[in-house]
C-alpha positions as CSV (number, residue, x, y, z in Angstrom):
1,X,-32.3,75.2,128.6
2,X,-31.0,74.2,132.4
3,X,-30.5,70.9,133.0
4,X,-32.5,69.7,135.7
5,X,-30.8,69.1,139.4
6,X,-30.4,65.0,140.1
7,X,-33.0,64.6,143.5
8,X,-32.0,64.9,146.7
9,X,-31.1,61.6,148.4
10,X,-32.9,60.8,152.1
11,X,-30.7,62.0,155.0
12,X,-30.0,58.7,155.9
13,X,-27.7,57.9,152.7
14,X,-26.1,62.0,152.8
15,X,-25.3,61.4,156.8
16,X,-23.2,58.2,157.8
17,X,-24.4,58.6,161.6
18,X,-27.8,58.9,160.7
19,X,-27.5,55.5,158.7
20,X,-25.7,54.0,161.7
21,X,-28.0,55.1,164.0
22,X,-31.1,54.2,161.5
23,X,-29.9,50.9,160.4
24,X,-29.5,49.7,164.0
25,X,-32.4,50.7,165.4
26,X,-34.2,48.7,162.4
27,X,-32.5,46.0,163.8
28,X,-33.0,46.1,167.1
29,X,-36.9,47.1,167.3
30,X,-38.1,44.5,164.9
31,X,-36.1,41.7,167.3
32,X,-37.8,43.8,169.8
33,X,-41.3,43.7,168.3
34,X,-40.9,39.6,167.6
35,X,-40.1,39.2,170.8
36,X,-43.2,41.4,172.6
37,X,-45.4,39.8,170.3
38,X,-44.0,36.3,171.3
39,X,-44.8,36.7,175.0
40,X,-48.0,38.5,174.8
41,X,-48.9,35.1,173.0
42,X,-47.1,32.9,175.0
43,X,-49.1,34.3,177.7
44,X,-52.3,34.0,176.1
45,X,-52.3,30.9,175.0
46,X,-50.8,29.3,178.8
47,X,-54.5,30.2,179.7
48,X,-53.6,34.5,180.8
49,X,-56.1,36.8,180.3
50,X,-56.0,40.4,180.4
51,X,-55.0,41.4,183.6
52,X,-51.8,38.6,182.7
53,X,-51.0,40.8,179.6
54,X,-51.5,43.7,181.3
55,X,-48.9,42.8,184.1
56,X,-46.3,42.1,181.6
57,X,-46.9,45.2,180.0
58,X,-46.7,46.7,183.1
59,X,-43.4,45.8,184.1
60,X,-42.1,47.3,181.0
61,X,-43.3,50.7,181.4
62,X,-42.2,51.4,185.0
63,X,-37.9,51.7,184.4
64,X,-38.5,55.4,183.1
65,X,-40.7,57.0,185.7
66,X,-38.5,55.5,188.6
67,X,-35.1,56.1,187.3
68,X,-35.7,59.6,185.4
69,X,-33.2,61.5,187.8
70,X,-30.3,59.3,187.2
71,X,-31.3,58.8,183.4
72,X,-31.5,62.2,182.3
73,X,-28.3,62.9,184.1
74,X,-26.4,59.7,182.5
75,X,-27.3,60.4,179.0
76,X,-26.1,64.1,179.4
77,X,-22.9,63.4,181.5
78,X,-21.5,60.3,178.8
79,X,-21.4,60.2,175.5
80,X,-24.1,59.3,173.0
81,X,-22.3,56.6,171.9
82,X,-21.4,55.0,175.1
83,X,-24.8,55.0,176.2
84,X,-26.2,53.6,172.9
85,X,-23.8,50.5,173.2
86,X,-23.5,50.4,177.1
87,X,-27.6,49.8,176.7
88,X,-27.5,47.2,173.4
89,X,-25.3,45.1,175.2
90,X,-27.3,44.9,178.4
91,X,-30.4,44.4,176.4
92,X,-29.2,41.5,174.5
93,X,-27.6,39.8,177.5
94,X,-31.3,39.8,179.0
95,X,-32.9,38.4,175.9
96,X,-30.6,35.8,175.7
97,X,-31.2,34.8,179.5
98,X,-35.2,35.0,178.8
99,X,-34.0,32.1,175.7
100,X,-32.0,30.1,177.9
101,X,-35.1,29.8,180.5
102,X,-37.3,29.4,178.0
103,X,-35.5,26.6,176.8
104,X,-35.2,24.7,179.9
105,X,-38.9,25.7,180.9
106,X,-38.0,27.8,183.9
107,X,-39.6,30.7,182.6
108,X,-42.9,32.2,184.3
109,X,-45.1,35.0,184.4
110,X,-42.8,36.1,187.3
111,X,-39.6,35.9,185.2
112,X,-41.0,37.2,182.6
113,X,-41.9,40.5,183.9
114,X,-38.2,40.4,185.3
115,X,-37.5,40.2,181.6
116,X,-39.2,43.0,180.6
117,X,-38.6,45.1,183.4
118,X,-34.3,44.8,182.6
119,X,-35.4,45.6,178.6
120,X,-37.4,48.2,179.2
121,X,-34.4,49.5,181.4
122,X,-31.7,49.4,179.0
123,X,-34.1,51.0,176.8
124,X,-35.2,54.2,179.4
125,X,-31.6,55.1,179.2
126,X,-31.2,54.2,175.2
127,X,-34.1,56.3,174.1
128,X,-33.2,59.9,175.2
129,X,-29.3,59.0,173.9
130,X,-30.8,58.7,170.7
131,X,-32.6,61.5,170.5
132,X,-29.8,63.1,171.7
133,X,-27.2,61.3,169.3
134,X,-30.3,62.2,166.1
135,X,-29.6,66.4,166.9
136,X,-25.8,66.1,166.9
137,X,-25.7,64.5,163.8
138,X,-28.1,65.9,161.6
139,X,-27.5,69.7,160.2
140,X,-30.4,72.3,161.2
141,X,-31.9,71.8,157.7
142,X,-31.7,68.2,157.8
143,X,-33.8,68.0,161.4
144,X,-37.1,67.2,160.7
145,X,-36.1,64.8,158.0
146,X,-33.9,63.4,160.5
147,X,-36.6,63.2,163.1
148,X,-39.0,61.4,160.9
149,X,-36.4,58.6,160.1
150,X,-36.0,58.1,163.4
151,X,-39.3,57.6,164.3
152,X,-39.7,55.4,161.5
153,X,-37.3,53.2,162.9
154,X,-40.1,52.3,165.6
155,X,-42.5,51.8,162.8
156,X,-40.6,49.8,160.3
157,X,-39.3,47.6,163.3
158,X,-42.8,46.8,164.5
159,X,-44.6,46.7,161.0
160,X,-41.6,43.9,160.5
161,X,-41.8,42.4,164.0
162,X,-45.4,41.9,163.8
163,X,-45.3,40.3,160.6
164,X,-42.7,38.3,160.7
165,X,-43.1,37.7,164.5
166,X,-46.4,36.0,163.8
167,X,-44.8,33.8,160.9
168,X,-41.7,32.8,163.0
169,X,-43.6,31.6,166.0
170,X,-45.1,28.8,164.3
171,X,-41.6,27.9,162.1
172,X,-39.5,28.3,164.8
173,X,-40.9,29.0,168.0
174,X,-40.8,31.3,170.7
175,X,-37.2,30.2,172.0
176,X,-36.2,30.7,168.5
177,X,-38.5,34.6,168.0
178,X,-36.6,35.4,171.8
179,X,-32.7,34.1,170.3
180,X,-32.9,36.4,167.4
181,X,-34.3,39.6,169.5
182,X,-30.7,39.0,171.6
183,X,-28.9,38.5,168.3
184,X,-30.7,41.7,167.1
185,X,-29.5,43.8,170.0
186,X,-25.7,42.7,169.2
187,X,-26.6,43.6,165.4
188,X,-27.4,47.3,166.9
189,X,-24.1,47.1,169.1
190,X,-22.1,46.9,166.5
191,X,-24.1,49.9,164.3
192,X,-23.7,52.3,167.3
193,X,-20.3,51.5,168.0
194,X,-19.0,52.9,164.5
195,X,-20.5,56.6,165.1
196,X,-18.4,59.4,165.0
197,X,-20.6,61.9,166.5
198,X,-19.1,65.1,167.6
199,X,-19.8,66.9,171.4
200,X,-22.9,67.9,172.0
201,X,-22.9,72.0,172.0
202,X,-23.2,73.8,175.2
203,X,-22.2,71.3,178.0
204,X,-21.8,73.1,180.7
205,X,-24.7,72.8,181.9
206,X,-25.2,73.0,186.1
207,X,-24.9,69.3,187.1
208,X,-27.5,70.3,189.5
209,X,-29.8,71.3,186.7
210,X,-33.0,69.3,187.2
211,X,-35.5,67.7,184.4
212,X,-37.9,69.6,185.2
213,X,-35.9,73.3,185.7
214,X,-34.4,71.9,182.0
215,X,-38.2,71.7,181.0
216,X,-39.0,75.3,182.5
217,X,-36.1,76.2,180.5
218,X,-38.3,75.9,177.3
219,X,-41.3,77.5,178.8
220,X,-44.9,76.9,177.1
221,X,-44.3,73.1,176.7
222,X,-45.3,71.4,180.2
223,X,-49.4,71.3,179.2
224,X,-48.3,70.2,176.1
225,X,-46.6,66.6,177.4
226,X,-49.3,66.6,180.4
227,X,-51.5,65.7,177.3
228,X,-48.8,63.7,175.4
229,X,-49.4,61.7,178.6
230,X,-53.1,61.6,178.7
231,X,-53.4,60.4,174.8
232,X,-50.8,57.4,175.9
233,X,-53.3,56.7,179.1
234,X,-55.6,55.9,176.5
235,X,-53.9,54.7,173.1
236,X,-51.2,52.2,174.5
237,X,-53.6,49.7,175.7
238,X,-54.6,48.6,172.4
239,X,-51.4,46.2,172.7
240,X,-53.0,44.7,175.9
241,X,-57.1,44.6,173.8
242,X,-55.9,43.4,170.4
243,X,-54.5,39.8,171.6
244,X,-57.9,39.4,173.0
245,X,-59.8,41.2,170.3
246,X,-58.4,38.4,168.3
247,X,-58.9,35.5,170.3
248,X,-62.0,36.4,171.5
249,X,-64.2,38.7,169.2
250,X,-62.4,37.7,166.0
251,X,-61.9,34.0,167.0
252,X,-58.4,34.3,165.0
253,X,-54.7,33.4,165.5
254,X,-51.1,34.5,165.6
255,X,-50.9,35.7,161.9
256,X,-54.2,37.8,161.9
257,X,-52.7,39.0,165.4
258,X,-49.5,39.9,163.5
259,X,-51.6,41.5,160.7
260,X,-53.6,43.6,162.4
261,X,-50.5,45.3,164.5
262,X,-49.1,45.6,161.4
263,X,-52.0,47.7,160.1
264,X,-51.1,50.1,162.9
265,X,-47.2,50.5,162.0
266,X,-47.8,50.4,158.0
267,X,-49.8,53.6,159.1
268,X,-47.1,55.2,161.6
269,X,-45.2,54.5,158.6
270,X,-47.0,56.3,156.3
271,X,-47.8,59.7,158.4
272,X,-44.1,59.1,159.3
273,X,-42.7,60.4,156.2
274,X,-45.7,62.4,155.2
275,X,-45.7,64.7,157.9
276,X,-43.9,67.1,155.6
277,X,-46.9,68.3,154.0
278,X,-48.4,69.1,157.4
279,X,-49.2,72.1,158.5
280,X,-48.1,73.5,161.6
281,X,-44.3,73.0,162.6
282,X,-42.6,75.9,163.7
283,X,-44.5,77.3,166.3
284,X,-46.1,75.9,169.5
285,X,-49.6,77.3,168.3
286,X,-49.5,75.3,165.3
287,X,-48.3,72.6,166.6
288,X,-51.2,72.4,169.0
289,X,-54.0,72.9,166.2
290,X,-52.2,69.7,164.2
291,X,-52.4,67.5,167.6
292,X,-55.8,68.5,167.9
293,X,-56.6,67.5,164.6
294,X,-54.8,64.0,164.7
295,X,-56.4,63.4,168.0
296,X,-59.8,63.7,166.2
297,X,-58.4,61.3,163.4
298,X,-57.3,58.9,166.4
299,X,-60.6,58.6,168.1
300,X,-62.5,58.2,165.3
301,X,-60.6,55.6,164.0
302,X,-60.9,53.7,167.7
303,X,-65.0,54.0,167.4
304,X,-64.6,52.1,164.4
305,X,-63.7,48.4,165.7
306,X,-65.9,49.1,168.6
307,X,-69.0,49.4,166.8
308,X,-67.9,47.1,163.7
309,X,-66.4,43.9,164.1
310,X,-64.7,42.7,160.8
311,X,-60.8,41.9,160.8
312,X,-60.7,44.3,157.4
313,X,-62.7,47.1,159.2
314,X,-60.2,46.6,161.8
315,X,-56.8,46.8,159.6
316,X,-58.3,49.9,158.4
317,X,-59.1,51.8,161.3
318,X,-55.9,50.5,162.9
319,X,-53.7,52.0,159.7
320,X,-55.6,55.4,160.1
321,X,-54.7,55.6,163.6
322,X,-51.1,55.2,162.9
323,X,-50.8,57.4,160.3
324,X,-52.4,60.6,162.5
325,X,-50.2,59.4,165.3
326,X,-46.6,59.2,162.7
327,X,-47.1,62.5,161.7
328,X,-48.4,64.4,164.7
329,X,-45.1,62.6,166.6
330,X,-42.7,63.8,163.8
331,X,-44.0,67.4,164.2
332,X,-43.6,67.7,168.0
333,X,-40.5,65.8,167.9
334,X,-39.0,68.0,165.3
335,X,-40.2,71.2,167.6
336,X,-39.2,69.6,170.7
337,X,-35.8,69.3,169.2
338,X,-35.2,72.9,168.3
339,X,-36.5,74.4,171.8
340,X,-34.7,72.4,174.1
341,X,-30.8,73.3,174.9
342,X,-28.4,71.0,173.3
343,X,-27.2,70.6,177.4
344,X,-30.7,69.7,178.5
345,X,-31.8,67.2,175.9
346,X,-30.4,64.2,177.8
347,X,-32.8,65.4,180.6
348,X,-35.7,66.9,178.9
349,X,-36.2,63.4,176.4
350,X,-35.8,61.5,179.6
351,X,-38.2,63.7,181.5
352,X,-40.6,63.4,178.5
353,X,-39.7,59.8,178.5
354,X,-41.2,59.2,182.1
355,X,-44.0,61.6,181.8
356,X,-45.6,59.4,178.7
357,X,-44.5,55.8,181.2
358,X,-46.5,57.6,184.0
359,X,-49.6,56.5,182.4
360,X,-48.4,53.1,181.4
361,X,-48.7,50.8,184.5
362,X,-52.1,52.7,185.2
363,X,-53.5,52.4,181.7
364,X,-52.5,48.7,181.6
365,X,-53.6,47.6,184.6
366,X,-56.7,49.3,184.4
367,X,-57.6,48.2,180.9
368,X,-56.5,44.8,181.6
369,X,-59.2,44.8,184.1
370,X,-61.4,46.5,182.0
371,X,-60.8,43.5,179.3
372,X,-61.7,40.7,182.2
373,X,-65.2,42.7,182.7
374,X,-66.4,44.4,179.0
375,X,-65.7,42.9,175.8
376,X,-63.1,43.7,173.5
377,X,-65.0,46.1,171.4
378,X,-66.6,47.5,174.2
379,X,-63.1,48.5,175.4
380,X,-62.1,50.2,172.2
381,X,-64.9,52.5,172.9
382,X,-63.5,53.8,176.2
383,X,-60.3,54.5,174.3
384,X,-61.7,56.6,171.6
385,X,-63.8,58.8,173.7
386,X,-61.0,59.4,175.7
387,X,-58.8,60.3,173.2
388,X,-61.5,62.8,171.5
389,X,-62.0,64.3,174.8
390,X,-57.8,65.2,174.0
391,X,-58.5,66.4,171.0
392,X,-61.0,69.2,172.5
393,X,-57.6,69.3,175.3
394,X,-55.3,70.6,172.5
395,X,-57.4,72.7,170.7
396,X,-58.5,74.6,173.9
397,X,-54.9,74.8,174.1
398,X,-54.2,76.1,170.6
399,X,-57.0,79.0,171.4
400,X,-55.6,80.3,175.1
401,X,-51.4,79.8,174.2
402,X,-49.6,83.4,174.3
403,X,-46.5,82.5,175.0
404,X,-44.4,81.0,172.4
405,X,-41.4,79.1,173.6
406,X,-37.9,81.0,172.1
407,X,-35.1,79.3,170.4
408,X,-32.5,78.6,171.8
């Protein structure tokens, strides 16, 4: 009788670069996520309302829609690996000036949309490297498991950062929650300065090649992130709603704040690594038919806490929203991966990069204000109608595609 084969291990304990990349990126987000999470408060609770939270998140959206060009060029002109460190090192240089001001209570609204402005810099460039570092060094079979790690590393980061964001600010304080996001960013340093990745294949690309003629080389996908951006216009803002939601509606504190942003990265989590068992991946039709679904998902899952208001009910609807959005992001990730030219990616995740920050400063500004004139709840229900209206966006889009991108 035939013995059985041992299981598989995850990619990320087979691939040493993967595990770097992985491990550092843990790291770095969750000091990331304690440290967001530590402002937004900060700000709240020095008497800011919406429009004060909306600023701040503002500031940290606008790096990658000014400085695409020169991104997209950087990440595919250097190394993966230079970029990755160059960009840790700047980050945690920030962070540890936002500390020091903190400390000596220098630090405004002003300074700290400075702040976030220089992260979300070192970040613009940091995100495309990595998507480009993930494709180098995981085999063709190992891609999609590859892609879903990566993307966990958001979820796992935040699901930790809110968590123990929440409990840290009342044990140690926000100087202390801001000293161990710089320390987290060295942490990551360190990680991406082991890889051993090799040349990315096909460099020699133009050096005039544009983002967008490195797009229109993988033809079929531009409607497709046209409504990656329009589901952000409307999704992202819950970061700017939910510290009011809980202040205001739920009349709680930092750890049910923490909880509840949890809920939504336990659920990225989850459709994270069970995107597998989706349908769909492989071709740009069924690609579409899965967003469409996970957008319905999505928007009724935002109806919820604007018609019920119950911190449970909340948690709930917050964890099914994550989970559509993990797996929908790991299937168009994963296809986004195998279209593109290896000597475009630098461009294309950079252009994709800005077209989903295009929305930001809008959406946050605008749903800031929306917060100082509806309630909470009342604000949730915008979001969800907008993103069901998406949902009939990429199903009309399923229906009419013809073209299918080819591999390249």
């Amino acid at each position: 009788m035939p013995m059985a084969s041992p299981p598989r291990l995850p990619v990320v304990l087979r691939n040493r670069n993967l595990f770097l990349i992985w491990s550092g990126q843990v790291l770095s987000q969750t000091g990331t996520r304690m440290y967001q999470i530590a402002l937004a408060w900060w700000i709240v609770t020095s008497g800011g309302g919406g429009k004060e939270v909306g600023l701040f998140m503002v500031a940290g959206a606008l790096p990658a829609l000014l400085f695409v060009r020169l991104i997209g060029r950087t990440v595919d002109r250097h190394s993966s690996r230079r970029v990755l460190v160059a960009c840790d090192l700047a980050a945690g240089a920030v962070a540890a000036a936002v500390a020091l001001l903190f400390a000596s209570s220098r630090l405004d609204l002003v300074g700290a949309c400075w702040a976030g402005f220089g992260l979300a810099l070192a970040q613009a460039f940091f995100d495309p490297a990595l998507n480009k570092a993930v494709a180098q060094a995981a085999a063709p079979e190992d891609l999609e498991a590859a892609v879903a790690f990566q993307s966990s590393t958001q979820s796992l980061a935040s699901f930790a950062g809110a968590m123990a964001g929440a409990l840290l600010i009342d044990r140690i304080g926000i100087f202390g929650v801001i000293a161990l996001n710089a320390a987290s960013f060295l942490a990551s340093a360190a990680s991406n300065a082991l890889l051993r990745l090799a040349p990315a294949a096909g460099s020699g690309a133009r050096e005039g090649t544009s983002s967008w003629e490195a797009l229109d080389a993988a033809p079929g996908l531009k409607p497709v992130l046209f409504g990656f951006g329009c589901v952000n216009f409307f999704l992202t803002p819950i970061l700017v709603v939910l510290p009011l939601y809980v202040k205001s509606t739920l009349r709680g504190g930092a750890s049910l704040l923490g909880g509840l942003e949890a809920g939504i990265w336990l659920g990225i989590l989850c459709g994270t690594f069970g995107a597998r068992w989706l349908p769909g991946g492989g071709s740009l039709r069924g690609v579409l038919r899965l967003g469409a679904g996970c957008m319905l998902v999505l928007g009724a899952a935002l109806l919820v806490p604007g018609v019920v208001v119950h911190g449970t009910v909340f948690f709930l609807a917050l964890f099914c929203a994550g989970g559509a959005l993990g797996g929908n992001n790991v299937k168009f990730v994963t296809f986004f991966q195998a279209q593109v030219r290896a000597e475009h990616k630098g461009r294309f995740f950079a252009l994709l990069q800005a077209l989903l920050s295009f929305t930001f400063p809008a959406a946050f500004f605008l749903f800031g204000l929306l917060a100082e004139w509806l309630s909470p709840p009342q604000v949730c229900l915008i979001q969800a109608l907008g993103v069901l209206a998406l949902a009939g966006y990429f199903l009309r889009l399923a229906l009419t595609t013809e073209v299918e991108p080819c591999r390249t």
